[in-house]
ZAKOLVEX-550826 format. One record per residue: residue number from 1; residue in one letter; z, y, x of N, C-alpha, C in turn. Coordinates in pm, whole numbers. Example, Ala and Ser with C-alpha at 12.3 -4.5 7.8 and 13.67 -1.06 7.14 Angstrom:
<recs>
REC,num,residuo,n_w,n_v,n_u,ca_w,ca_v,ca_u,c_w,c_v,c_u
REC,1,a,780,-569,1319,780,-450,1230,780,-330,1320
REC,2,s,708,-225,1285,714,-106,1367,787,3,1290
</recs>
This chain:
<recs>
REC,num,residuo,n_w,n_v,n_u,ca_w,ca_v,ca_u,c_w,c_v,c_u
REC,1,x,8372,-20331,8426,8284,-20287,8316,8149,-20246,8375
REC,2,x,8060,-20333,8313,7880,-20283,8372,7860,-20109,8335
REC,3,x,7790,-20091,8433,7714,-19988,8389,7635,-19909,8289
REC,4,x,7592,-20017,8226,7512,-20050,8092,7641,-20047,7999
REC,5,x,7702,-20085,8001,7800,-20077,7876,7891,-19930,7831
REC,6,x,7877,-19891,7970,7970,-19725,7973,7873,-19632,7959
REC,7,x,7746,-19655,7986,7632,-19573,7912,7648,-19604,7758
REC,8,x,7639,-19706,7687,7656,-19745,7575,7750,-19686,7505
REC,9,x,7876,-19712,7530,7967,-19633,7511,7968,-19465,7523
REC,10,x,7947,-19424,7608,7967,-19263,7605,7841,-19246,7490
REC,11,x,7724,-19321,7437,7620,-19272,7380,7689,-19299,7226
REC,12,x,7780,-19416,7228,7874,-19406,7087,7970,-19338,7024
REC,13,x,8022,-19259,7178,8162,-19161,7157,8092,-18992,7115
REC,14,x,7979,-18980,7184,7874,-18880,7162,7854,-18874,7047
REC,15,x,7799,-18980,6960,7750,-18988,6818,7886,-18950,6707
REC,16,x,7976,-19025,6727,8089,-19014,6632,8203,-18859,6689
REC,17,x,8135,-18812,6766,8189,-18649,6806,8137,-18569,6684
REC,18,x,7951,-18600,6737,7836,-18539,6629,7866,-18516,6468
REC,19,x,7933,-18686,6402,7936,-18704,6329,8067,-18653,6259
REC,20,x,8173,-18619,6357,8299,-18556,6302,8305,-18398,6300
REC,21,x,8204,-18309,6361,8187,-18218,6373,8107,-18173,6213
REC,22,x,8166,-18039,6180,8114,-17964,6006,8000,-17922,6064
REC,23,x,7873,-17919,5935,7776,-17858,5950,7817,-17701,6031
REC,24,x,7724,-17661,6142,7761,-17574,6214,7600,-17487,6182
REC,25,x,7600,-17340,6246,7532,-17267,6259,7372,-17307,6317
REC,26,x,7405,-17394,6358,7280,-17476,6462,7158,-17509,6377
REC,27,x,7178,-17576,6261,7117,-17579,6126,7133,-17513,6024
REC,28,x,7172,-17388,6047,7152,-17291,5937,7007,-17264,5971
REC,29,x,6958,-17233,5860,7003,-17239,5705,6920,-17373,5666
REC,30,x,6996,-17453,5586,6956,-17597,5523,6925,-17590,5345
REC,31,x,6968,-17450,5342,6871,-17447,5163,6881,-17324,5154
REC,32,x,6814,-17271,5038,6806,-17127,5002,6943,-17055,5048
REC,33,x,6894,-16936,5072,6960,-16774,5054,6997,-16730,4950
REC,34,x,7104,-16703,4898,7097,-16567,4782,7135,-16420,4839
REC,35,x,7006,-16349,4820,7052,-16218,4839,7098,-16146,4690
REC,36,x,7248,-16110,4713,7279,-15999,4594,7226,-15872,4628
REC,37,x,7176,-15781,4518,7163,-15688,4463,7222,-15653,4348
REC,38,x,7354,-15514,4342,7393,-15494,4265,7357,-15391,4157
REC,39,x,7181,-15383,4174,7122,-15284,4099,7010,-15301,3962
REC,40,x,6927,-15289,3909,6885,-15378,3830,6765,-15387,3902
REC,41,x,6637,-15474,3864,6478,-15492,3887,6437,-15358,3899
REC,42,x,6363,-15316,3979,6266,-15138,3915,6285,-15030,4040
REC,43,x,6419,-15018,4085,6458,-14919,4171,6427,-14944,4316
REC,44,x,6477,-14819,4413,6479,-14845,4537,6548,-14988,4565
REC,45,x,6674,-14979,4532,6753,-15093,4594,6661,-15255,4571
REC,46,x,6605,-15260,4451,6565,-15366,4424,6402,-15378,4512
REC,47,x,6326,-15258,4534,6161,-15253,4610,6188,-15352,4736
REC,48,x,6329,-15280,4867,6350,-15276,5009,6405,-15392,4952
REC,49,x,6513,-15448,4856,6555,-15587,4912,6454,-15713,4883
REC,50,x,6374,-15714,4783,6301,-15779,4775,6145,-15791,4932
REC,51,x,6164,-15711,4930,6035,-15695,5068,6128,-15763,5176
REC,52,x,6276,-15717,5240,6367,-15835,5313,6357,-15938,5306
REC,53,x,6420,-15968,5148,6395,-16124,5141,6299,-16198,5176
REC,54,x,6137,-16130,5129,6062,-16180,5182,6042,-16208,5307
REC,55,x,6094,-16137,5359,6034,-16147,5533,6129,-16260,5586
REC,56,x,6289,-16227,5566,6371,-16315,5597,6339,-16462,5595
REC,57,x,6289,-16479,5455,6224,-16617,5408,6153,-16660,5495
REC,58,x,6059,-16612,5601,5964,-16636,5678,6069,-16673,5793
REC,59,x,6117,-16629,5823,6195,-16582,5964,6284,-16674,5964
REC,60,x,6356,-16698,5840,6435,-16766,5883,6442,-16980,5800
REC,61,x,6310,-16939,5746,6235,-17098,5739,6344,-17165,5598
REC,62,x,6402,-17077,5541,6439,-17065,5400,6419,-16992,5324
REC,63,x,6425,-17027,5186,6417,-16890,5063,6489,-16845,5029
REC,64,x,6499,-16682,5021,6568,-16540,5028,6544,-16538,4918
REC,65,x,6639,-16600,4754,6617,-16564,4637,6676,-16446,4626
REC,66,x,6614,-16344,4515,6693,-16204,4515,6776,-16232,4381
REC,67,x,6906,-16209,4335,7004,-16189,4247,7030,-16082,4218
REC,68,x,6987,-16045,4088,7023,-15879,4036,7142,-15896,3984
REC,69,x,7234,-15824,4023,7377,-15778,3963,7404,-15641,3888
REC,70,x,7332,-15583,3845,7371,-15425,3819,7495,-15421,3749
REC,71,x,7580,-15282,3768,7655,-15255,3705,7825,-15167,3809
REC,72,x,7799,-15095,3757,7960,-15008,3818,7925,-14966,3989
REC,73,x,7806,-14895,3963,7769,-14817,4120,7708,-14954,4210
REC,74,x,7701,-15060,4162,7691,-15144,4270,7841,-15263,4314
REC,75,x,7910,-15264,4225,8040,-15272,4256,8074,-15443,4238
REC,76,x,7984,-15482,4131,7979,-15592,4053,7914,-15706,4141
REC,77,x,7768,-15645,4213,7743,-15722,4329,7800,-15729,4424
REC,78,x,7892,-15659,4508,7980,-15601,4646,8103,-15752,4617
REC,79,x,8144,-15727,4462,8266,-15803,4498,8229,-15967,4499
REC,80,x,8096,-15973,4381,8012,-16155,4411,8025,-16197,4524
REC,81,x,7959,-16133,4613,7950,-16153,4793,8066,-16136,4873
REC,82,x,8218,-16050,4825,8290,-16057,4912,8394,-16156,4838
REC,83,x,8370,-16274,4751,8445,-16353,4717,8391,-16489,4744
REC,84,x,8226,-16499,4798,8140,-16616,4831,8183,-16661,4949
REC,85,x,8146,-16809,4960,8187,-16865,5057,8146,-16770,5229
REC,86,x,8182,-16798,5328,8105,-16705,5422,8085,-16836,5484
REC,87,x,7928,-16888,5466,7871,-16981,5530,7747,-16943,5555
REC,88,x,7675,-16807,5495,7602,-16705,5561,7458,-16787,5417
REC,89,x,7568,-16833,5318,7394,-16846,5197,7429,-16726,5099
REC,90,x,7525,-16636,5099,7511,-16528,5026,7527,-16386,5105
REC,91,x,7432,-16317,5073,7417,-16184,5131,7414,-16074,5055
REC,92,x,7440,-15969,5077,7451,-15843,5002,7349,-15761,5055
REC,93,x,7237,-15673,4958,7184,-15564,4992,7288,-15479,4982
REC,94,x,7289,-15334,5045,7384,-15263,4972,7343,-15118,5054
REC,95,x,7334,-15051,4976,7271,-14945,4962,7400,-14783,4978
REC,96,x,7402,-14690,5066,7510,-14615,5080,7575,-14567,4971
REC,97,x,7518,-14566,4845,7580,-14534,4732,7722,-14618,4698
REC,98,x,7669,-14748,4711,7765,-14844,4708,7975,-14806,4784
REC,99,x,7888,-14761,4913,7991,-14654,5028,8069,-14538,4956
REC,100,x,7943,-14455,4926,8029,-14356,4887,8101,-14339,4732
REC,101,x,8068,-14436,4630,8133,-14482,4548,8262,-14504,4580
REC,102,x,8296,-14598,4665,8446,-14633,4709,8492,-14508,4783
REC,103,x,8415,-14450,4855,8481,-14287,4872,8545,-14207,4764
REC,104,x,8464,-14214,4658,8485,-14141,4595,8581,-14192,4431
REC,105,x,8618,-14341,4428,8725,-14404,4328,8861,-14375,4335
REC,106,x,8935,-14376,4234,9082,-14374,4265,9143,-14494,4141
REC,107,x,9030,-14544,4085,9049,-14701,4032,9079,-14794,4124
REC,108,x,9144,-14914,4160,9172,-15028,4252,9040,-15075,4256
REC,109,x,8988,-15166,4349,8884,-15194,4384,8924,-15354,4394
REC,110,x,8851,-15460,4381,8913,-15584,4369,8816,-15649,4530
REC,111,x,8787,-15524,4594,8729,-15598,4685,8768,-15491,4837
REC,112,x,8761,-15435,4965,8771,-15360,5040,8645,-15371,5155
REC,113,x,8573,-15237,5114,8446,-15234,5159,8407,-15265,5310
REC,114,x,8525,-15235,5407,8476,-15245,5473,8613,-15398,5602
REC,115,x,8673,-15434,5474,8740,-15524,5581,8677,-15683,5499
REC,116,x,8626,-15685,5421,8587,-15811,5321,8424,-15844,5343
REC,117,x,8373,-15752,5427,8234,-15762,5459,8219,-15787,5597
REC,118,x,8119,-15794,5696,8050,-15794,5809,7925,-15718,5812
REC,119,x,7895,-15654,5902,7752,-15584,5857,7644,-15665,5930
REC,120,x,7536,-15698,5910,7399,-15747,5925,7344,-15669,6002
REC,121,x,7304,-15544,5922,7245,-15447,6033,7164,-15373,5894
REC,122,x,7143,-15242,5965,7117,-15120,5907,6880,-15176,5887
REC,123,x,6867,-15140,5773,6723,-15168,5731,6636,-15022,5671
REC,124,x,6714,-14948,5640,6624,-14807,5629,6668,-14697,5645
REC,125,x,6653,-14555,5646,6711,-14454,5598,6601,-14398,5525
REC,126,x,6621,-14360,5378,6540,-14326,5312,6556,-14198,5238
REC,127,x,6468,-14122,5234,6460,-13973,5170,6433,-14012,5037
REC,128,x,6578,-13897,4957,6641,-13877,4862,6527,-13758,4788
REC,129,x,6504,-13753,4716,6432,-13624,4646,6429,-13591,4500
REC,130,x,6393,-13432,4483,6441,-13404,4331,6247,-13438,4257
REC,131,x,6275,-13433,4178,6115,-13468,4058,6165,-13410,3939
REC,132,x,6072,-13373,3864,6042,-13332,3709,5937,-13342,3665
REC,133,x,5930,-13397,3549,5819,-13449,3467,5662,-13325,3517
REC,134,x,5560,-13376,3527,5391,-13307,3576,5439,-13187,3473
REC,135,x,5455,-13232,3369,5438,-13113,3247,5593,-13002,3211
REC,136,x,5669,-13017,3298,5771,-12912,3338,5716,-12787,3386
REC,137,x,5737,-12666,3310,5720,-12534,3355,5820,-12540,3548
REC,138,x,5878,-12622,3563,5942,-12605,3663,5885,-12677,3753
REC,139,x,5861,-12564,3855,5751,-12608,3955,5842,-12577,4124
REC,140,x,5958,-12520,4135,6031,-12551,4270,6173,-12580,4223
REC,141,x,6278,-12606,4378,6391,-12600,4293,6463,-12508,4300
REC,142,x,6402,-12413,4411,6492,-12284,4428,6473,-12201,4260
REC,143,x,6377,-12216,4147,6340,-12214,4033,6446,-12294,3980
REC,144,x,6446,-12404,3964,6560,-12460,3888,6693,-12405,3942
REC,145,x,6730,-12377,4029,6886,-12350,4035,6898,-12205,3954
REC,146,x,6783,-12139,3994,6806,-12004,3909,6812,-11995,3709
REC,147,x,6695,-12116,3710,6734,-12160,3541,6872,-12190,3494
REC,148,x,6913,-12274,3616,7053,-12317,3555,7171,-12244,3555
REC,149,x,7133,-12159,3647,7270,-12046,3668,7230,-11968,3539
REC,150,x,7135,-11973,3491,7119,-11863,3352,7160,-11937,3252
REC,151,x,7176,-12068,3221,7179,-12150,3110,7258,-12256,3180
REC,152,x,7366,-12187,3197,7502,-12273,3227,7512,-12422,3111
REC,153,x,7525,-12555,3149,7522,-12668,3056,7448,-12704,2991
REC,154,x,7301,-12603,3024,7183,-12659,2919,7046,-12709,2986
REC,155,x,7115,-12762,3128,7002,-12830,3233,7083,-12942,3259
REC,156,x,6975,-13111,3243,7059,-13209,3225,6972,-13283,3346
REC,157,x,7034,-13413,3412,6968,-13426,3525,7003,-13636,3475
REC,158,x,6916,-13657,3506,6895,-13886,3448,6985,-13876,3591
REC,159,x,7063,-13954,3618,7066,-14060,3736,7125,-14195,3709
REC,160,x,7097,-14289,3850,7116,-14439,3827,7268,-14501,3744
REC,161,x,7367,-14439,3746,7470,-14476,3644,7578,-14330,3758
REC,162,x,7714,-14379,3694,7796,-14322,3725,7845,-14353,3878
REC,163,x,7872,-14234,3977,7911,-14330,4095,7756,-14296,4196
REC,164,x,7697,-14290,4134,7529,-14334,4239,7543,-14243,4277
REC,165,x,7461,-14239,4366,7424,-14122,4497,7347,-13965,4445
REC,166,x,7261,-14037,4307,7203,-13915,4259,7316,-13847,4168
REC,167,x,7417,-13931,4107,7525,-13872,4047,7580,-13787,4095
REC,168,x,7682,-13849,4218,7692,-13736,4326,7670,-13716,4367
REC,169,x,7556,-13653,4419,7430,-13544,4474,7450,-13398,4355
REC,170,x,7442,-13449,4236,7447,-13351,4155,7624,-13280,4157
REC,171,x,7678,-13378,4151,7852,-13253,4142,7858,-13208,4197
REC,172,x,7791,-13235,4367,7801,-13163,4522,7758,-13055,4500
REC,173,x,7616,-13011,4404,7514,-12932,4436,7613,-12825,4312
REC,174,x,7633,-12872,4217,7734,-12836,4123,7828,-12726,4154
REC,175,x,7931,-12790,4291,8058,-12713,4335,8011,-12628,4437
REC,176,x,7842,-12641,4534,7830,-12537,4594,7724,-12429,4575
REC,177,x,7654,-12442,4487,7565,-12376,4371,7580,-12328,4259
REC,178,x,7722,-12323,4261,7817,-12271,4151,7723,-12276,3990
REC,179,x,7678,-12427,3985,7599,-12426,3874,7644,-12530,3762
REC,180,x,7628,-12526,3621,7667,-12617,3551,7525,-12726,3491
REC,181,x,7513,-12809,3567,7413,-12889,3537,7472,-13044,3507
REC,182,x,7435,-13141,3407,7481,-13186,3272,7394,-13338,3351
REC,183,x,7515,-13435,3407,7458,-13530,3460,7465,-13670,3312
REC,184,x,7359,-13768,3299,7253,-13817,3199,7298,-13967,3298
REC,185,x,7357,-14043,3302,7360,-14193,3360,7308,-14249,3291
REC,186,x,7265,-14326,3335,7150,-14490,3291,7252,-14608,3363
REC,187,x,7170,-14696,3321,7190,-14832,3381,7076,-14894,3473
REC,188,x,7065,-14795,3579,7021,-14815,3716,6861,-14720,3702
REC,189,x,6822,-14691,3838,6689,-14616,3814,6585,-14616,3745
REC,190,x,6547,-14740,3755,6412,-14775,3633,6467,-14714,3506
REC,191,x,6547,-14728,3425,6577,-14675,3288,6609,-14515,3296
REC,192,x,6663,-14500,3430,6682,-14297,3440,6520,-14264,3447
REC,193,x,6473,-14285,3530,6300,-14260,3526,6231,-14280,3414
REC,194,x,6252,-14371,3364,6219,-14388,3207,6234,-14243,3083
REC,195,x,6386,-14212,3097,6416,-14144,3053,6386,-14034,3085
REC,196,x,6343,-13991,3233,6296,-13865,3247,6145,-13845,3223
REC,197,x,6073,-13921,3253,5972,-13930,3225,5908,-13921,3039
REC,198,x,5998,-13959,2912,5981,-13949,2807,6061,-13807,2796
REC,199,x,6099,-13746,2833,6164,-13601,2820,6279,-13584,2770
REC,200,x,6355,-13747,2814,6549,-13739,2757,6557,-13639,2929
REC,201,x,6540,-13584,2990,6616,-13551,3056,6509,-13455,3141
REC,202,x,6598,-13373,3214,6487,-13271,3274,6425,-13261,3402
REC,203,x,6492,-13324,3527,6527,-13370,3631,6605,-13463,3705
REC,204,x,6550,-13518,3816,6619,-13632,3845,6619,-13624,4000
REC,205,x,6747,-13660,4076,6771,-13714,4192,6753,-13852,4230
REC,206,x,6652,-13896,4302,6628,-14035,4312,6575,-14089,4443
REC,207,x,6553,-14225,4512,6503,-14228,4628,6373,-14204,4607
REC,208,x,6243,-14178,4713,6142,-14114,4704,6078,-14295,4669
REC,209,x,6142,-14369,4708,6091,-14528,4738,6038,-14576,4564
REC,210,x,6110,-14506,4482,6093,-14536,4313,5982,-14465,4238
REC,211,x,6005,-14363,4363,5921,-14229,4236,5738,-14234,4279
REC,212,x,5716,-14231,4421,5598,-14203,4480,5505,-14215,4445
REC,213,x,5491,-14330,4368,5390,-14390,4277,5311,-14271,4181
REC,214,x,5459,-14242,4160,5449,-14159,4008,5404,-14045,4008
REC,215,x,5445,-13975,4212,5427,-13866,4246,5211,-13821,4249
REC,216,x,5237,-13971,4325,5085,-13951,4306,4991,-13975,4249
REC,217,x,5056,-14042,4109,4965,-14051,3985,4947,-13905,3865
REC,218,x,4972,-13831,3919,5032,-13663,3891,5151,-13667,3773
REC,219,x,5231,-13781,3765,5354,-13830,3626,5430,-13742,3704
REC,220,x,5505,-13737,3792,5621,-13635,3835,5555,-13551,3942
REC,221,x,5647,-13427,3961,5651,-13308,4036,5716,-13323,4168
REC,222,x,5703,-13331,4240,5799,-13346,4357,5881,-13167,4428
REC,223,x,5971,-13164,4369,6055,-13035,4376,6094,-13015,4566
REC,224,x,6133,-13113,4589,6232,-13057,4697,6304,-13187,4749
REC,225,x,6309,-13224,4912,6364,-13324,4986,6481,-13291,5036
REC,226,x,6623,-13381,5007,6708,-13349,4982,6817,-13396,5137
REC,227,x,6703,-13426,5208,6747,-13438,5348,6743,-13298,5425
REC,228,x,6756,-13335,5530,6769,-13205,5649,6612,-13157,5762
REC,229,x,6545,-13224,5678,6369,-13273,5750,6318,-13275,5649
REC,230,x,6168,-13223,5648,6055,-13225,5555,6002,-13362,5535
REC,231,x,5929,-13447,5442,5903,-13530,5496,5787,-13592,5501
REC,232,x,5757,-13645,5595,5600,-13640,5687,5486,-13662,5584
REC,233,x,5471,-13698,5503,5358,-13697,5387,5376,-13611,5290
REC,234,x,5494,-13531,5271,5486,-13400,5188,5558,-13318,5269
REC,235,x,5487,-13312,5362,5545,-13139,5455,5528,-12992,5380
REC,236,x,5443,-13019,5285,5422,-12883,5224,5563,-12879,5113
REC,237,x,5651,-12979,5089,5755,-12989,5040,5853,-12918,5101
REC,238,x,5940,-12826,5031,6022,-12770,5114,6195,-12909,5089
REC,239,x,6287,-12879,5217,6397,-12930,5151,6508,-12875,5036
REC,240,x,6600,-12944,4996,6665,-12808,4936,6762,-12726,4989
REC,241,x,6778,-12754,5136,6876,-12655,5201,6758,-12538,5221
REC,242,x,6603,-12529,5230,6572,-12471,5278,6515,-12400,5149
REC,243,x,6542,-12421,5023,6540,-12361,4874,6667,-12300,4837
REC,244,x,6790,-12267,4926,6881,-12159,4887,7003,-12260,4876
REC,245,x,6987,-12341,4923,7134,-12424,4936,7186,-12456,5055
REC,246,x,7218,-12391,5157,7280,-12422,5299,7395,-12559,5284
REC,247,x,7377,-12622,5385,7426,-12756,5388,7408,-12901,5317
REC,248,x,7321,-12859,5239,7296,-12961,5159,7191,-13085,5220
REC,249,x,7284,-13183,5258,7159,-13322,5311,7211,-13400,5254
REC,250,x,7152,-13477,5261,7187,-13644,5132,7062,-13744,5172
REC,251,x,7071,-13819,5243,6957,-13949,5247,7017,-14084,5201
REC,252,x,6938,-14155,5173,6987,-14264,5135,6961,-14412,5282
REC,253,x,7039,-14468,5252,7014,-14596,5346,7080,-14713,5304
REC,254,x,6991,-14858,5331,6979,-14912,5283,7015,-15049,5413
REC,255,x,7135,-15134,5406,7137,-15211,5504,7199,-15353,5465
REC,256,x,7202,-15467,5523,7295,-15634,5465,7419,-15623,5534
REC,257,x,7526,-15672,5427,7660,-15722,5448,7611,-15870,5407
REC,258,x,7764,-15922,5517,7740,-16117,5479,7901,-16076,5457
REC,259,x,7982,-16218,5413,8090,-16258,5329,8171,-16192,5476
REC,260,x,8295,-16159,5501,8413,-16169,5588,8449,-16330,5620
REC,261,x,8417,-16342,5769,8437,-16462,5781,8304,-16535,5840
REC,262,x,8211,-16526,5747,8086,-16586,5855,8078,-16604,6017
REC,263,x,8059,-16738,6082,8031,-16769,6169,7925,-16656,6266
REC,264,x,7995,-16647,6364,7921,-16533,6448,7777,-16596,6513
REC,265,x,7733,-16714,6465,7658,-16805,6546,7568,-16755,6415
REC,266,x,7573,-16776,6268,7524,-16751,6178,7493,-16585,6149
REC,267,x,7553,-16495,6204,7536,-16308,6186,7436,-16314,6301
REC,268,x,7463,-16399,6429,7339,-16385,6524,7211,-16383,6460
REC,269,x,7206,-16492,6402,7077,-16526,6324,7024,-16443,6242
REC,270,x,7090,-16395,6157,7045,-16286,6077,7005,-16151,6155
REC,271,x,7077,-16121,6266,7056,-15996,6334,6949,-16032,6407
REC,272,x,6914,-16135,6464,6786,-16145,6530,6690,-16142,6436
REC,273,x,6671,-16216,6364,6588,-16215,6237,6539,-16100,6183
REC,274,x,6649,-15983,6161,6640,-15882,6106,6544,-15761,6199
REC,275,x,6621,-15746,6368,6558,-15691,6431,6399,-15714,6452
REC,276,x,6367,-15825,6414,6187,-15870,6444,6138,-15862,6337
REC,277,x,6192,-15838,6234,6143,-15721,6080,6107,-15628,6094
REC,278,x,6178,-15543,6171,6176,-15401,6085,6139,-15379,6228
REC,279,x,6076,-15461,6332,5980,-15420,6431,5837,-15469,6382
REC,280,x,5805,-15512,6312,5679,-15585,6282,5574,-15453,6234
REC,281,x,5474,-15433,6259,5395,-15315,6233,5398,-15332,6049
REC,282,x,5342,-15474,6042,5293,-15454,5874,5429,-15394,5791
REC,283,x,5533,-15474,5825,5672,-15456,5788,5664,-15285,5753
REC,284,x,5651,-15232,5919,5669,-15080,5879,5633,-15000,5794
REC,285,x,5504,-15062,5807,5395,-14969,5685,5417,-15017,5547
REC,286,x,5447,-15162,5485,5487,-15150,5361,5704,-15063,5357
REC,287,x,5729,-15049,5455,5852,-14987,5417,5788,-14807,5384
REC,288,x,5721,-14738,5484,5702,-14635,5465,5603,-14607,5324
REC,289,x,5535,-14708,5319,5432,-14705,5186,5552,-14692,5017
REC,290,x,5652,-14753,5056,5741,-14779,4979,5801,-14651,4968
REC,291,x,5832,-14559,5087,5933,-14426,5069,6037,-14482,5161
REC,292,x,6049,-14573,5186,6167,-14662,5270,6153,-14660,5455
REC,293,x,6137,-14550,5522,6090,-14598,5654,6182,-14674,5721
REC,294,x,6151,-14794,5786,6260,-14873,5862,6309,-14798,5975
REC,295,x,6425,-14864,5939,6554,-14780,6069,6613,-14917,6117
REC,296,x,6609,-14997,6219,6700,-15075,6251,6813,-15033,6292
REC,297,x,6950,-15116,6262,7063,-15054,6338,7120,-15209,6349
REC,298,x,7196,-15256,6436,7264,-15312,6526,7368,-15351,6433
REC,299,x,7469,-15463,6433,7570,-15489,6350,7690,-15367,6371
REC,300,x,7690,-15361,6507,7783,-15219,6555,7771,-15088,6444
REC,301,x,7643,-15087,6482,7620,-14928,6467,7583,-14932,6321
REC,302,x,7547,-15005,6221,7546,-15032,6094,7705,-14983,6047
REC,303,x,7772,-15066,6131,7945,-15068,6066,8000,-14948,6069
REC,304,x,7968,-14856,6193,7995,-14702,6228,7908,-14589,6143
REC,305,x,7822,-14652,6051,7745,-14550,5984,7830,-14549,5840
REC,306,x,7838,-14674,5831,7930,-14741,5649,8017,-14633,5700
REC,307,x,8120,-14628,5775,8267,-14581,5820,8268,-14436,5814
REC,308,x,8173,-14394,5902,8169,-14226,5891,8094,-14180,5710
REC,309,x,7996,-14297,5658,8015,-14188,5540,8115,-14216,5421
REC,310,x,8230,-14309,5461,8319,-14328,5390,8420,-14202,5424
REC,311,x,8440,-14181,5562,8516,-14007,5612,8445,-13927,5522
REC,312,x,8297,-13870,5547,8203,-13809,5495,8235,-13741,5369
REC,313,x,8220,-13839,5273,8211,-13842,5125,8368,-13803,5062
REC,314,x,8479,-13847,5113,8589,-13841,5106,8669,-13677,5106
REC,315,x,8593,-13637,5225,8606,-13505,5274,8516,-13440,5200
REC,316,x,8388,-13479,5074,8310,-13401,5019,8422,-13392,4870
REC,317,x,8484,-13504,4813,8511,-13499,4692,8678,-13440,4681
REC,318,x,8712,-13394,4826,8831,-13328,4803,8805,-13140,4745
REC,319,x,8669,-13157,4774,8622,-13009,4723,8535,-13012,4579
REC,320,x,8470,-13189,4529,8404,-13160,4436,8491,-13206,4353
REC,321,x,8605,-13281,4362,8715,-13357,4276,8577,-13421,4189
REC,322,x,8539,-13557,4223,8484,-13639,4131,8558,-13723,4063
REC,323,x,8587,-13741,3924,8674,-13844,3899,8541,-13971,3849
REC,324,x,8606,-14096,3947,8525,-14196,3900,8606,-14276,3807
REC,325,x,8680,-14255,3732,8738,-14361,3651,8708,-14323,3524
</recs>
């Protein structure tokens, strides 16, 4: 057999290898993205995933369509994505509320948060804060807790639905502020803000990423940061541990799950992708402009943050007994 012919050959056995081999990671991604969001248009969750997508889109030389799912804490989008193919075209924003929701259910869950997912990597940690309408006599919150301890059930507070983070933020503050304050669910932030803002409601727990706008158009009050740190553009803000509530921190964060199952060749991609985001200067400054400062975290250390505030929250609602059903 010539030489020429066994070149020929190995260049035919090569091709029909090529050709028996499944689309692989190598050409990801070959058409759009869907990123789920299980929150509606308006809110934090929807500002940070849409600014991702965008970037992703760049990065990763496809389009990052965003999919609003709202409904049941986030629950409705969680299970879309953990029933999608894992070929890495559907992604989940998902926001810690989402977490401590399943902390805090004793309904079946048709999905398991943390064995049906993969984590992407961690994209913000964002400060949580209280607001009340400009035209509220209530001007701190160490002031509001004292209103409410006087008028047990007659201080009502908007948050994003049942389950959300500002929901339980409030039972927490509830069982250790020995206060009766009258939680107001919506169907996701934009419509609680709505509502607080027309005077259905008196106060609101929300990410700072929704409100800021509002803060500095003089529409809301900014009461009190509900983290463990002041925060750097309202330092004259006190927190509310440091308004008469010892222990009280609550931030929000904001990071991507892909399907259980995705190709580790395909989570590479996204994690590289992701890390040269949320390093990019402009990136930073529209996250912090947003209320959102970027936090990268690692697929690891993303998965160890989900995990501890699933302990976290678990260990909070054996003292606040939340019933989510």
């Amino acid at each position: 057999m010539s030489q020429r012919l066994i070149t020929l050959l190995g260049i035919a056995l090569i091709a029909i290898l090529n050709l028996s081999q499944p689309a692989n990671s190598a050409e990801f991604p070959e058409k759009p993205i869907r990123m789920v969001i299980g929150f509606p248009p308006g809110g934090g969750n929807d500002i940070v995933g849409r600014l991702v997508a965008q970037r992703l889109s760049v990065e990763l030389g496809q389009q990052v369509i965003v999919d609003n799912r709202p409904g049941a804490a986030g629950d409705i989008g969680a299970e879309i994505v953990s029933k999608s193919s894992p070929d890495g075209y559907t992604i989940l924003l998902i926001p810690n509320t989402s977490v401590i929701s399943v902390a805090m259910t004793k309904r079946p869950l048709k999905y398991d948060i943390m064995k049906d997912f993969i984590p992407i990597g961690l994209i913000s940690v964002a400060p949580m804060v209280a607001v009340v309408p400009i035209q509220s006599e209530i001007t701190s919150f160490r002031q509001l807790i004292s209103i409410a301890k006087a008028n047990p059930g007659k201080i009502n507070h908007g948050t994003a639905g049942l389950g959300t983070l500002a929901y339980l933020s409030g039972e927490w503050l509830k069982s250790i502020s020995q206060i009766d304050i009258v939680p107001i669910p919506y169907k996701g932030t934009g419509p609680a803000l709505t509502g607080l803002l027309s005077g259905e409601t008196q106060f609101m727990f929300t990410p700072l990423s929704g409100v800021d706008s509002f803060i500095k158009e003089k529409r809301l009050r900014l009461l009190a940061n509900m983290g463990s740190k002041r925060i750097p553009t309202y330092q004259e803000v006190p927190t509310i541990m440091e308004s008469g509530v010892p222990g009280f921190d609550v931030s929000l964060w904001y990071g991507l799950l892909a399907p259980a199952g995705t190709p580790p060749s395909i989570m590479f991609k996204y994690e590289s992708a992701l890390k040269i985001i949320l390093a990019d200067s402009n990136v930073i400054k529209e996250l912090d402009a947003r209320g959102a400062p970027a936090v990268y975290g690692t697929s690891s250390e993303f998965g160890k943050l989900m995990s501890n505030d699933l302990v976290r929250w678990r260990e909070i609602n054996k003292t606040v007994k939340v019933t989510m059903d």
